[in-house]
C-alpha positions as MATLAB code, in Angstrom:
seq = 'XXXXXXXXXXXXXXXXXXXXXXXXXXXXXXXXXXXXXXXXXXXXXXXXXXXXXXXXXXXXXXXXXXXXXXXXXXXXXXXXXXXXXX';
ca = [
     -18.428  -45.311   -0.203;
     -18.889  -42.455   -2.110;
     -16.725  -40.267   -4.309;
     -16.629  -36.650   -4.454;
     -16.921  -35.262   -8.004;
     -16.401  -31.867   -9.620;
     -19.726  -30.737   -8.953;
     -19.222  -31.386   -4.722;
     -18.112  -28.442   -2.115;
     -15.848  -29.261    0.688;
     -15.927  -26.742    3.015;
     -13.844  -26.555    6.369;
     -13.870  -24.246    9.287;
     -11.064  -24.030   11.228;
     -11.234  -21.992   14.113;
      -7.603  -21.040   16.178;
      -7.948  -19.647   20.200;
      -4.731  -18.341   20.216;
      -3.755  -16.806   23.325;
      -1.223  -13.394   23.160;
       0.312  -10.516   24.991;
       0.629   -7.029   23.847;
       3.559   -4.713   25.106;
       2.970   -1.024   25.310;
       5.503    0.859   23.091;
       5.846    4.606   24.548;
       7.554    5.665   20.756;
       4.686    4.664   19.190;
       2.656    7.554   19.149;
       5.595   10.109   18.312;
       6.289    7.402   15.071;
       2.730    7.726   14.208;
       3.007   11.584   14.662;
       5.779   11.829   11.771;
       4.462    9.562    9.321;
       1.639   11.487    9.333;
       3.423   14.951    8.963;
       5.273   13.019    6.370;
       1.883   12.165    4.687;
       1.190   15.979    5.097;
       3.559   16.923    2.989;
       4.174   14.898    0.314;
       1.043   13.834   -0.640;
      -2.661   15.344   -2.011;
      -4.551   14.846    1.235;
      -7.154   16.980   -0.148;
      -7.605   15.552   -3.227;
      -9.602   12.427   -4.549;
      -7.310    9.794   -4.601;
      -6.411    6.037   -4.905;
      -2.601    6.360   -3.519;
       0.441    5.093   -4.969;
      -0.224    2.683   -7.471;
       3.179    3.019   -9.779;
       5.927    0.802   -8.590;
      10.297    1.202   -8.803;
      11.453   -0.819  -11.660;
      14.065   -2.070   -9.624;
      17.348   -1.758   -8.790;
      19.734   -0.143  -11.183;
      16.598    1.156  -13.123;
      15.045    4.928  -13.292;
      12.243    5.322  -10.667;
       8.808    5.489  -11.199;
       8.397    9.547  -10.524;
      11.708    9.995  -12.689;
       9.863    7.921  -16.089;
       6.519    9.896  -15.378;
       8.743   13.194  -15.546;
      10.544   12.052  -18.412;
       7.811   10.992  -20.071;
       5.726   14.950  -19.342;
       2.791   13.098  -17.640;
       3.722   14.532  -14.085;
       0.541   16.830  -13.286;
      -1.574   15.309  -16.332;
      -3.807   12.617  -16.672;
      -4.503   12.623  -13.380;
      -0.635   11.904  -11.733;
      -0.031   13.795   -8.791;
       2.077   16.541   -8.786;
       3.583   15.404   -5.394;
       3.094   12.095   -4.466;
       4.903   10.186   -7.727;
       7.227    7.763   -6.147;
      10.622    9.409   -6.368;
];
């Protein structure tokens, strides 16, 4: 009998067949439609970006586009003008 030490690697493959049904959903597309205008217009879809990356403190606490104002970074070193989480 032998016993694995640190050095070993124990590998497993799983593999699932998992059968399932999708259900057209005639709103999608319109939903789609206005997150996208929504995108449009509050974000710098022309510009180089890596999204959102500043998150809400939380409840009861100033948001993350209200400290960035506060704190005269909104525009500089490299925040967005309009997509700061408000």
């Amino acid at each position: 009998m032998s016993r694995l030490t640190s050095h070993h690697v124990v590998r497993a493959l799983c593999t699932l067949d998992l059968p399932f049904r999708l259900e057209k959903d005639a709103g999608a597309p319109e939903r789609a439609r206005e997150c996208l205008r929504q995108r449009r217009a509050t974000q710098p879809l022309a510009e180089r970006s890596v999204g959102c990356v500043f998150r809400n403190p939380g409840p009861g606490a100033q948001s993350a586009g209200a400290l960035i104002d506060r704190s005269g970074l909104k525009g500089k070193a490299q925040v967005s003008l309009t997509a700061p989480r408000q």
